[in-house]
C-alpha positions in Angstrom: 86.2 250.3 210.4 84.5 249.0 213.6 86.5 245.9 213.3 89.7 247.3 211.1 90.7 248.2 214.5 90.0 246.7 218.3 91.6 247.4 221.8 93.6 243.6 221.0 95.3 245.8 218.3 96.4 249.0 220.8 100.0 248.7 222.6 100.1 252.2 224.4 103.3 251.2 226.2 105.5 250.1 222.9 108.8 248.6 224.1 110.5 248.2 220.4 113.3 250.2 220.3 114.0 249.3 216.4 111.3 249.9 213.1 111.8 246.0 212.8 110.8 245.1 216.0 107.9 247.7 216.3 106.3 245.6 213.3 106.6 242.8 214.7 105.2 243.6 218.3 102.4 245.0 216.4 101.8 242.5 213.6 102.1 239.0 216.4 99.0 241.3 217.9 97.7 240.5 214.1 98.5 236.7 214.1 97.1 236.3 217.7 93.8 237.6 215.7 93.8 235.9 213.0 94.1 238.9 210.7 97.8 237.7 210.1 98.7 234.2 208.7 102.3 234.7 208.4 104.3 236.5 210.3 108.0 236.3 208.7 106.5 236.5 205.1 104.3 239.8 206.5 107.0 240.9 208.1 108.8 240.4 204.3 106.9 242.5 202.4 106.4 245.4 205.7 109.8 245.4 204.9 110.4 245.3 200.9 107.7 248.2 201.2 109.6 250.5 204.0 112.6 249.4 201.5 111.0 251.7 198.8 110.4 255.0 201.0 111.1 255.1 204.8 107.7 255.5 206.3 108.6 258.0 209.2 106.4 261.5 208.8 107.3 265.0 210.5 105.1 265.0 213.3 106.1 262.3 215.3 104.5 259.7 213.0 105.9 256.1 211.4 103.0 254.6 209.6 104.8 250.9 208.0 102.1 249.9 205.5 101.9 247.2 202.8 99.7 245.2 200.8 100.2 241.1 201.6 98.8 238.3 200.6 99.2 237.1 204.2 96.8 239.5 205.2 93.1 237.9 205.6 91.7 240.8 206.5 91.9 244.8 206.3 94.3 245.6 209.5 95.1 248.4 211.2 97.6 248.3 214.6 98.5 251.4 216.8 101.3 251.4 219.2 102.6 254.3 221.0 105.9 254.1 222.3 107.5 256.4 224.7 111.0 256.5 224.0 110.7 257.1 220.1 111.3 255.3 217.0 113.5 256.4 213.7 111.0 255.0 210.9 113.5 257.7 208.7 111.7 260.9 209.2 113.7 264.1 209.2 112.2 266.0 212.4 113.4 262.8 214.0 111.8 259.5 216.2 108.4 258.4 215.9 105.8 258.1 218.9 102.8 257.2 217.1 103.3 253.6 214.8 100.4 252.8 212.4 101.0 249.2 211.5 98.7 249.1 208.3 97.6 245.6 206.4 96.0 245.2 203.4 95.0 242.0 201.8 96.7 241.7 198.1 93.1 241.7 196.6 91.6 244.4 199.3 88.2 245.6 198.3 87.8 249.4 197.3 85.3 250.5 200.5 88.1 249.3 203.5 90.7 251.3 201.5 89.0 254.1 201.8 88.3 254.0 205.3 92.4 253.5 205.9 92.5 256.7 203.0 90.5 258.5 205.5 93.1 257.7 208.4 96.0 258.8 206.4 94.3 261.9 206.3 93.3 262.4 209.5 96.8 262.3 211.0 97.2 265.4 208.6 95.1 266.6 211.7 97.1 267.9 214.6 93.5 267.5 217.6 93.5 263.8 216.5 97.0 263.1 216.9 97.2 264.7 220.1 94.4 263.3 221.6 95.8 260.1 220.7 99.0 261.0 222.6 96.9 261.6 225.5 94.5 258.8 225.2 95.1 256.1 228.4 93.4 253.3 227.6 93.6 250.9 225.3 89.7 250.7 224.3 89.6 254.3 224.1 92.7 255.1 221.9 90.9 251.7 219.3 87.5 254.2 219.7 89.1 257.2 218.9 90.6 256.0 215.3 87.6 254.3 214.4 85.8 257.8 214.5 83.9 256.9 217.7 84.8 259.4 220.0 84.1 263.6 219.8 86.8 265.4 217.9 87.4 262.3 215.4 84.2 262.7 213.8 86.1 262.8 210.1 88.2 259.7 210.8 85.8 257.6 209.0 84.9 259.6 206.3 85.1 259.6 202.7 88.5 261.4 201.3 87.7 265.2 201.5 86.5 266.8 198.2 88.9 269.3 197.0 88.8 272.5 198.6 86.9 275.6 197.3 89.8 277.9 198.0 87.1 281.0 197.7 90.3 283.4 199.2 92.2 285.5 196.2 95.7 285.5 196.5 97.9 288.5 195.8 99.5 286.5 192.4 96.5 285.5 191.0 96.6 285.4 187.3 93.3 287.0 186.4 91.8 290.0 189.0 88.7 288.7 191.0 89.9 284.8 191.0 92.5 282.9 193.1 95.4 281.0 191.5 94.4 277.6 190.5 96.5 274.3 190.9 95.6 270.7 190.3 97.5 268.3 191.7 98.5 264.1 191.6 99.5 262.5 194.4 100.8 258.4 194.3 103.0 256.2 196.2 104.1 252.5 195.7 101.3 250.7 197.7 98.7 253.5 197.3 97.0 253.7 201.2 98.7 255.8 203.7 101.3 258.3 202.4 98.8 259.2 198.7 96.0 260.2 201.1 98.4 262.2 203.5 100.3 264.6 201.0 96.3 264.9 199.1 95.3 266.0 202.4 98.7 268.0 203.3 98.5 269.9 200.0 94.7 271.2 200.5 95.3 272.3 203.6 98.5 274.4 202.5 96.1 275.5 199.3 93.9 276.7 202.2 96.4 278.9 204.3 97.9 280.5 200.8 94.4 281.3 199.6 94.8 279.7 196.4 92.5 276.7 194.9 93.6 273.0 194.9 91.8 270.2 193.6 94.0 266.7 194.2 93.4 263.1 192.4 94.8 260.8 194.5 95.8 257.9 192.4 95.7 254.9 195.0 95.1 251.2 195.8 91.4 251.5 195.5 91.3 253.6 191.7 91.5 256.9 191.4 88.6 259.6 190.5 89.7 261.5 187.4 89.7 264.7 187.9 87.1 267.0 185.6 88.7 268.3 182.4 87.1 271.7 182.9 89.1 271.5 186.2 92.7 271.0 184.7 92.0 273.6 181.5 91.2 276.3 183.9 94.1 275.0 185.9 97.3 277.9 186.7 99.8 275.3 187.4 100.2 271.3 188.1 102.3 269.6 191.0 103.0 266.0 190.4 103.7 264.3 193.9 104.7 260.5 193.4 106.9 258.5 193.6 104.9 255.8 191.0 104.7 256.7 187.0 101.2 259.5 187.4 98.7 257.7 184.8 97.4 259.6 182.1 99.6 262.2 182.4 99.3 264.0 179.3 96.0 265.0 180.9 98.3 268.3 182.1 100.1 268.9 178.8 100.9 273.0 178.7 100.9 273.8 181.9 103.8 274.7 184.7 104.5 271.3 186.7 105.8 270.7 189.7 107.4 266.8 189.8 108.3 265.9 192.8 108.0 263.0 195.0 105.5 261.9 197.4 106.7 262.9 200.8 107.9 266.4 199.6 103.9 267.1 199.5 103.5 265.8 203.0 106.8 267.6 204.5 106.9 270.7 202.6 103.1 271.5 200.1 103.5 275.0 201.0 107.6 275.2 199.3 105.8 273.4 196.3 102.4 275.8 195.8 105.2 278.6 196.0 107.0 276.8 193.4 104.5 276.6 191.2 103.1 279.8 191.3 106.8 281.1 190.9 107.0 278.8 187.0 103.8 280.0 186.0 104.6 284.0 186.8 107.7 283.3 184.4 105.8 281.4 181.5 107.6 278.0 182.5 105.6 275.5 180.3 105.6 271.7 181.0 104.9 269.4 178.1 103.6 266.1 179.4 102.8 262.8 178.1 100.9 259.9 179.0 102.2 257.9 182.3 104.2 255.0 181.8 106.6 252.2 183.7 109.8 254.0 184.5 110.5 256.8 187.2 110.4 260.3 185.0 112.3 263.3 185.0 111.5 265.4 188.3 113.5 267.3 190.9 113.1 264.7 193.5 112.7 265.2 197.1 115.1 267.8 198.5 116.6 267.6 194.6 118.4 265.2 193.0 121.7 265.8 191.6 122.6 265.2 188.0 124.7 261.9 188.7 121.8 260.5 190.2 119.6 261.4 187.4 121.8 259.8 185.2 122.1 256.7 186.8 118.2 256.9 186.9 118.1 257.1 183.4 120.4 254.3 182.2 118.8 252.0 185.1 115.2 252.9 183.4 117.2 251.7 179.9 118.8 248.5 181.4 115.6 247.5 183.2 113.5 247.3 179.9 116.1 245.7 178.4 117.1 242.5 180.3 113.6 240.9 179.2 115.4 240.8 175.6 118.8 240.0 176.8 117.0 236.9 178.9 114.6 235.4 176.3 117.0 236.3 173.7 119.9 234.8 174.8 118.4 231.9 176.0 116.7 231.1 172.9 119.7 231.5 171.3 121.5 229.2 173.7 118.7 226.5 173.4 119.2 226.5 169.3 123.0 225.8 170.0 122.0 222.8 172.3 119.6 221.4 169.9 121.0 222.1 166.5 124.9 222.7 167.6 127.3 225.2 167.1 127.2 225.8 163.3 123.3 226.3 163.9 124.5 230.0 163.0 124.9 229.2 159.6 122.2 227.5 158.8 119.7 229.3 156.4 116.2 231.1 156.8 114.1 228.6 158.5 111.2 230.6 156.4 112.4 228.3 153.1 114.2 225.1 154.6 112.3 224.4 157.7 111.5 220.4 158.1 109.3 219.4 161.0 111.0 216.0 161.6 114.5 217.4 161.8 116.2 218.8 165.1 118.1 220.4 162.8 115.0 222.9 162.1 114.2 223.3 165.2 117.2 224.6 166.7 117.5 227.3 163.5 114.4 228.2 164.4 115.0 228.9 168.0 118.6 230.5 167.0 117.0 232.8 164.7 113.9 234.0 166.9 116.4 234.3 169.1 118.8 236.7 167.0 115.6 238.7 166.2 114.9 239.3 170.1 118.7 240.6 170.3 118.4 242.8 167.6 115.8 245.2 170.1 118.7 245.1 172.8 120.1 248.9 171.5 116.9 250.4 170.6 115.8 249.1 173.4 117.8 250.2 175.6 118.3 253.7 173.9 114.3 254.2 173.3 114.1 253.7 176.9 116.5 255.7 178.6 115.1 258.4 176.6 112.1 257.9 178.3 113.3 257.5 181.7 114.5 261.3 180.7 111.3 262.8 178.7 108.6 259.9 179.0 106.5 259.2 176.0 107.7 261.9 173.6 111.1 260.4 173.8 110.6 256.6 172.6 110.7 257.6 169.0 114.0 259.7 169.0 115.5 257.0 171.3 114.6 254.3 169.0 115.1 255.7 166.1 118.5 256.4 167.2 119.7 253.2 169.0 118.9 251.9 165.1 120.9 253.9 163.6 123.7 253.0 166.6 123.4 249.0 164.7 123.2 250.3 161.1 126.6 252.3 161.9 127.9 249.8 163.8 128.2 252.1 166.9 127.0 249.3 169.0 125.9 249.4 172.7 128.2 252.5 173.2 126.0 254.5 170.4 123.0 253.1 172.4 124.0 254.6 175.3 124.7 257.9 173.7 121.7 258.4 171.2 119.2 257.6 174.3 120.9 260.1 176.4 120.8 262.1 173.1 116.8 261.6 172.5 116.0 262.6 176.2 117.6 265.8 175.9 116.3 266.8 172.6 113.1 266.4 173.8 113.2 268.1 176.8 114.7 270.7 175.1 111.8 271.2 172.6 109.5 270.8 175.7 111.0 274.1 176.8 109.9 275.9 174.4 106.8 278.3 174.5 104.1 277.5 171.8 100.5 278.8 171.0 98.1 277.2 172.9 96.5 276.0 169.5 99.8 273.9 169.0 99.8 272.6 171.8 97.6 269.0 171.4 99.5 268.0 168.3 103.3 268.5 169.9 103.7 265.3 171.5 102.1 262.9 168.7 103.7 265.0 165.4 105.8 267.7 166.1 107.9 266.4 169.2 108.9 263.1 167.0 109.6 264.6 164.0 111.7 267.4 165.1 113.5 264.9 167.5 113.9 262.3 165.5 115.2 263.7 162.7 118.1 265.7 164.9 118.8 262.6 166.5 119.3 261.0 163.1 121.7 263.6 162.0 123.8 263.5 165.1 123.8 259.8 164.8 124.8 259.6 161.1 127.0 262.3 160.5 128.7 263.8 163.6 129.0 260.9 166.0 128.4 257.1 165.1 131.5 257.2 163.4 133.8 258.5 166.0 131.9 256.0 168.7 132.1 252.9 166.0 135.6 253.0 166.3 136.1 252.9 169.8 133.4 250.4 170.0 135.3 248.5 167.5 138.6 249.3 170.1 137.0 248.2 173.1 136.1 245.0 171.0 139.9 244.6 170.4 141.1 245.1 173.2 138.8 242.6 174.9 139.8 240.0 172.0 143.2 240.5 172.8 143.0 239.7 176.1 144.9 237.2 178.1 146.8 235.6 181.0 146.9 237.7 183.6 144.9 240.6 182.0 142.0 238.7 181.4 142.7 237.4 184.8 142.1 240.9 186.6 138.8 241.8 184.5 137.5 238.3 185.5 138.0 239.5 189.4 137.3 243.0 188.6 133.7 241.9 186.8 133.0 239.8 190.2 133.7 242.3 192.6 131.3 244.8 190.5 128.5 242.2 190.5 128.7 241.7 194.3 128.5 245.1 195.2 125.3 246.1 195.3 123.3 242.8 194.6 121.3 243.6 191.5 122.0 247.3 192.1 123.2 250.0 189.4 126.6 248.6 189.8 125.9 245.2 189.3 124.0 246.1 186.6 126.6 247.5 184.5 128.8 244.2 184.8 126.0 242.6 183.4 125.2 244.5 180.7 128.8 244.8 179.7 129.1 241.0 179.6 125.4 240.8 177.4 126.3 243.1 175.2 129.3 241.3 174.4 127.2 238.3 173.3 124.6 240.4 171.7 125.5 239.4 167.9 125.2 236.3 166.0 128.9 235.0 166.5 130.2 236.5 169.9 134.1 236.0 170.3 135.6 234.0 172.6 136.6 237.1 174.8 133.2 237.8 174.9 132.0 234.9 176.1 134.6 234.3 178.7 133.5 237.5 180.0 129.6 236.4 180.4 130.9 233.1 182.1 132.7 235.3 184.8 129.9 238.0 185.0 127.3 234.9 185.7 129.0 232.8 187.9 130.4 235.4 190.1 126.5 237.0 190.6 125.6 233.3 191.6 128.1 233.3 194.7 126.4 235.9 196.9 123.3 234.0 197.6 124.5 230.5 197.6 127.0 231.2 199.9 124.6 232.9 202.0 122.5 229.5 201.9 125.9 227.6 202.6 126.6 229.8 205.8 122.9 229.2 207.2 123.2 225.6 206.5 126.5 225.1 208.3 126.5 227.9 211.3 122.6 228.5 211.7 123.2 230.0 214.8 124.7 232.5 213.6 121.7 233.6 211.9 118.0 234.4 213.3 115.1 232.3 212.0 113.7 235.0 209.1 117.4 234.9 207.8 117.5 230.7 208.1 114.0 230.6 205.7 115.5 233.0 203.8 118.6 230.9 203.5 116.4 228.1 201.7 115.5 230.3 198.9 118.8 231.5 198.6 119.9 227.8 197.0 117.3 228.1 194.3 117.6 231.7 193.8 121.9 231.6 193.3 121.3 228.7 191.5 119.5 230.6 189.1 121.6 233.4 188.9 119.3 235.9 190.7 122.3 238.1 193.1 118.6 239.6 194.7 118.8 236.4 196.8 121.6 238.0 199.1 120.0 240.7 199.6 118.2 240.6 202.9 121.2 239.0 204.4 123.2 242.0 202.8 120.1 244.7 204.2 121.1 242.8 208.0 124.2 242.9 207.9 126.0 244.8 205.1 129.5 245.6 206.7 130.5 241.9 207.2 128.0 240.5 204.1 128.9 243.0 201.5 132.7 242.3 201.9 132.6 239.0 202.1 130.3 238.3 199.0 132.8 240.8 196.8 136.1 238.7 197.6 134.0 235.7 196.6 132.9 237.1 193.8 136.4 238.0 192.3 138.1 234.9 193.3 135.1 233.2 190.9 134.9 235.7 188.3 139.4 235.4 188.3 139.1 231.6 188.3 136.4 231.3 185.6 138.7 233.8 183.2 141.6 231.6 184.2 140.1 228.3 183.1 138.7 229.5 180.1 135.2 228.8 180.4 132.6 230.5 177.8 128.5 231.0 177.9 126.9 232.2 175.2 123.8 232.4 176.9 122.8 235.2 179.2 120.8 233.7 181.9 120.3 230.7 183.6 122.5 229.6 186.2 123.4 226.0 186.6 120.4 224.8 184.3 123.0 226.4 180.9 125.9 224.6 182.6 125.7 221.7 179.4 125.9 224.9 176.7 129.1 226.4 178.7 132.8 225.8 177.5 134.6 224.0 180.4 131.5 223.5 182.7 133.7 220.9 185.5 136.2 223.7 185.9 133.4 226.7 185.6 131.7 224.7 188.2 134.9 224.5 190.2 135.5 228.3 190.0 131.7 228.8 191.4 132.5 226.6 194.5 136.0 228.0 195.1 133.8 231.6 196.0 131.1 230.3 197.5 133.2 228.9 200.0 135.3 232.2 200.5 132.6 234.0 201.1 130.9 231.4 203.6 134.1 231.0 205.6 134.6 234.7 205.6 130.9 235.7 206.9 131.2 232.8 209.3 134.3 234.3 210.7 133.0 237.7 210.6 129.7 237.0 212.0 131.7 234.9 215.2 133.5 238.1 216.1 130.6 240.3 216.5 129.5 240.5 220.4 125.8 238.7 220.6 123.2 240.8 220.9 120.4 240.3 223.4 116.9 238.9 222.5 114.3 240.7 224.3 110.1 240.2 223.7 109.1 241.6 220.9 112.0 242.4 218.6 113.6 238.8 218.8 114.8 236.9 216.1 112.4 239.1 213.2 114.7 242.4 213.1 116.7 241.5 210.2 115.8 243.4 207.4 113.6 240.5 205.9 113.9 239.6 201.9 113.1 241.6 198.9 114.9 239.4 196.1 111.9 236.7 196.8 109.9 239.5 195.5 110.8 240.7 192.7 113.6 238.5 191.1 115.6 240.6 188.4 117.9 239.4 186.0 121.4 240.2 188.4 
């Protein structure tokens, strides 16, 4: 810690008046150090992380944090500004700013020591004596644990309190109430630490005992299994998948996210207590990749659950739909279009003829697309019930494709398979049971109900108007098809890759999801892909032509825009979208239907999901396709260039300059638009 931070590091007079320029005043103090190598691509993923969770803390406290692999160094920055800035936190601006960097592969012993800071501003005498502090030196002295009253700042992560007081609801006379806890966040160092340390100290004032595993950047410490059987109750604070969560099987659970444990432990403790007093039993299951069931912070209605759910289905997947369809698309180039007749490449497979090859492709291919409904119904189910629910949900999104229910009856059994499951979770069982539910007893009783509502009381009715909507879209034409083609754009500009884009896209896939897609079908996937291309090309056109309209993160960004729109990824727009939505979002949708109209218009077809411009030689029409793509990426240049040149300039001062654009997050992590 003696070097994490120095008085080169300290701004005690902070003149950002923005989150985006606070980073950046505090991270050039990084780059003047060293510690830094890039500023704009730090400033990037600063920013794809606040983009996860807002890092503002009651208190007065915005602690922006990430993990970069333009970081040479563990970092840590303090600034203190005197006006206040909103880093999202509900009591309001922050005064304190924590700029935290850790390198991508940081070693376990400096996380720790910035583990031990998250805690410490937990501590009310450290964060006002940093409020006090007046000089630059001092306030660096003070964090480092050099200075009386800070004595803990460098310390290990606090062992779990004793909790030695009884409270009045204990469950046994002559011992306290007993709660084990998880606490998690995306990047692991700052906000894990903070609601570890917030809960203890609330376990403290209510007199009950709290032992936390904070599962973070640097490993987590398992917590004893003595510990969680003699455990009264669980609270789950994350806001990543908890690992090895059937650890807590049986017991009354708290789920909640991260910052609910910082803002509000006590609410959660009372919480607790309150299921285990009613018998309220919690059957958990081992952690996985997709955001589980929980109440969310301040509670999450059911619409947004839902969309949680079918997002957690979609996400899993697009891998199919991508490899898939692109396979599929590659044994059409090879072998052409009647490659869908030919026979098993298992007994007529000849290593000298293209021929083969492209059966082979087109077949591995159609095996890939055969997962898409189980898929997608094996994992909504677990975005609703985790583990326990993949058998149901697969089981079920099978039977969707024996009973020809389709993507519809995928939808429906995983939402199906998640509720079963958390229904028999529900349900009270001897303790003796209890280790056998999730691996027999859950999947049998789930799976077979699934199977019977499936086969019997609703594939049937949902065949048929999947076989409707299949009709309908076959029928389509002129000015009909016309209107879906702009319709399909304007949904897949929206939100960039977001839930709403993400239903135009799977629509279109699972239109091509069968061995011979009509041509309705793939009409539709032409639109769907060359409408999400326009967004970020056009973004790249606009910074190309009018750069001045644009600072310098959003001009670099602009560079990778042409490769990412190229290759279909919509994430490409987004930090220009994050900057500037009210002029970017508009813009990109009117381009986006006059593409997806045009491209229905001409005709054009795609029988492959993915790709971009590199499947323009497999689609039907590619001159006028091509055509359609250019006609909306210049709509939506002209129109951001025009809305951009009526705005009033703002003014450049030190320190926020050209970096306060939200910087990019599509770079990062490109998804499938």
């Amino acid at each position: 810690m003696s070097d994490m931070i120095t008085a080169e590091l300290v701004d005690l007079d902070l003149s950002a008046d923005t989150k985006e320029a606070a980073a950046r005043a505090l991270a050039e103090r990084m780059v003047a150090l060293g510690r830094v190598t890039d500023l704009d691509g730090f400033l990037a993923d600063v920013a794809a992380r606040e983009a996860q969770m807002p890092t503002g803390l009651d208190g007065g406290i915005g602690i922006p944090h990430c993990r970069s692999e333009h970081v040479t160094e563990p970092t840590l920055a303090f600034g203190r500004s005197p006006a206040g800035i909103d880093f999202g936190a509900a009591d309001g601006p922050a005064d304190l700013i924590f700029l935290i960097a850790a390198p991508a592969g940081a070693d376990d012993a400096h996380l720790t020591i910035l583990s031990s800071l998250a805690r410490q501003l937990m501590n009310a005498e450290f964060t006002d004596a940093l409020r006090s502090v007046g000089d630059a030196g001092a306030a660096a002295a003070l964090i480092r644990g050099e200075q009386a009253g800070s004595e803990d700042s460098v310390a290990a992560p606090a062992a779990p309190p004793a909790g030695a007081a009884t409270g009045t609801e204990a469950p046994e006379e002559g011992r306290p109430f007993r709660i084990v806890a998880v606490t998690s966040c995306p990047t692991g160092i700052a906000h894990t630490y903070m609601a570890a340390e917030s809960l203890e100290n609330a376990g403290r004032e209510a007199g009950v005992e709290i032992a936390v595993e904070t599962q973070g950047s640097a490993g987590f410490t398992r917590l004893d299994p003595a510990v969680i059987a003699a455990a009264d109750g669980v609270i789950l604070a994350h806001d990543v998948p908890v690992r090895e969560k059937d650890r807590f099987a049986g017991k009354p659970t708290v789920d909640t996210g991260v910052k609910a444990a910082i803002n509000r432990p006590a609410d959660l403790i009372t919480e607790v207590r309150g299921k285990a007093g009613r018998g309220e039993v919690t059957a958990a299951a081992a952690s996985g990749g997709t955001p589980l069931e929980r109440a969310g912070d301040g509670g999450e209605g059911y619409g947004t659950k839902l969309r949680t759910w079918l997002m957690s289905g979609v996400s899993y997947m697009v891998p199919f739909v991508a490899a898939g369809g692109l396979l599929i698309a590659l044994g059409f180039a090879i072998g052409g279009y009647e490659i869908n007749e030919a026979p098993s490449v298992m007994d007529h497979f000849v290593w000298t003829q293209a021929d083969s090859w492209g059966a082979l492709l087109f077949q591995i291919g159609g095996v890939a697309f055969g997962f898409l409904v189980p898929v997608l119904a094996g994992y909504i189910a677990y975005g609703m019930a985790d583990r326990p629910g993949l058998v149901p949900g697969f089981v079920g999104g099978a039977i969707s494709l024996t009973v020809n229910a389709g993507f519809l009856g995928g939808l429906a059994a995983g939402l199906i398979a998640g509720g079963v499951v958390i229904a028999i979770q529900k349900v009270r069982i001897p303790a003796a049971l209890r280790g056998i539910m999730p691996v027999v007893v859950i999947p049998l009783i789930s799976a077979a109900v699934v199977g019977f509502l499936m086969f019997v009381v609703i594939g049937k009715p949902i065949a048929e108007a999947q076989k409707g909507m299949t009709d309908w879209l076959n029928g389509l034409t002129g000015a009909n098809a016309v209107l879906l083609g702009a319709l399909l754009g304007l949904m897949m500009c929206f939100d960039l890759g977001g839930p709403v884009n993400k239903v135009a896209y799977t629509f279109a896939t699972a239109g091509i999801a069968v061995a011979s897609p009509s041509d309705s079908a793939m009409k539709i996937m032409a639109a769907v892909m060359a409408a999400g291309m326009v967004p970020p090309l056009a973004m790249a056109l606009a910074t190309t032509v009018r750069g001045k309209l644009f600072d310098r993160t959003e001009r670099e960004n602009g560079k990778a825009a042409w490769v990412l729109g190229a290759s279909f990824i919509s994430e490409g727009a987004i930090p220009f979208a994050a900057a500037d939505p009210l002029r970017v979002i508009p813009a990109s949708m009117a381009g986006g239907a006059v593409t997806g109209a045009l491209s229905m218009s001409f005709g054009a077809t795609l029988r492959a999901p993915h790709g971009g411009v590199f499947v323009v030689p497999l689609i039907g029409n590619p001159l006028l396709y091509l055509v359609a793509i250019a006609a909306g990426v210049c709509v939506t240049t002209a129109l951001v260039i025009v809305l951009k040149g009526l705005r009033k300039p703002a003014p450049v001062t030190a320190g926020a300059g050209e970096g306060t654009a939200a910087p990019s997050t599509g770079t990062k992590q490109p998804v499938a638009a």
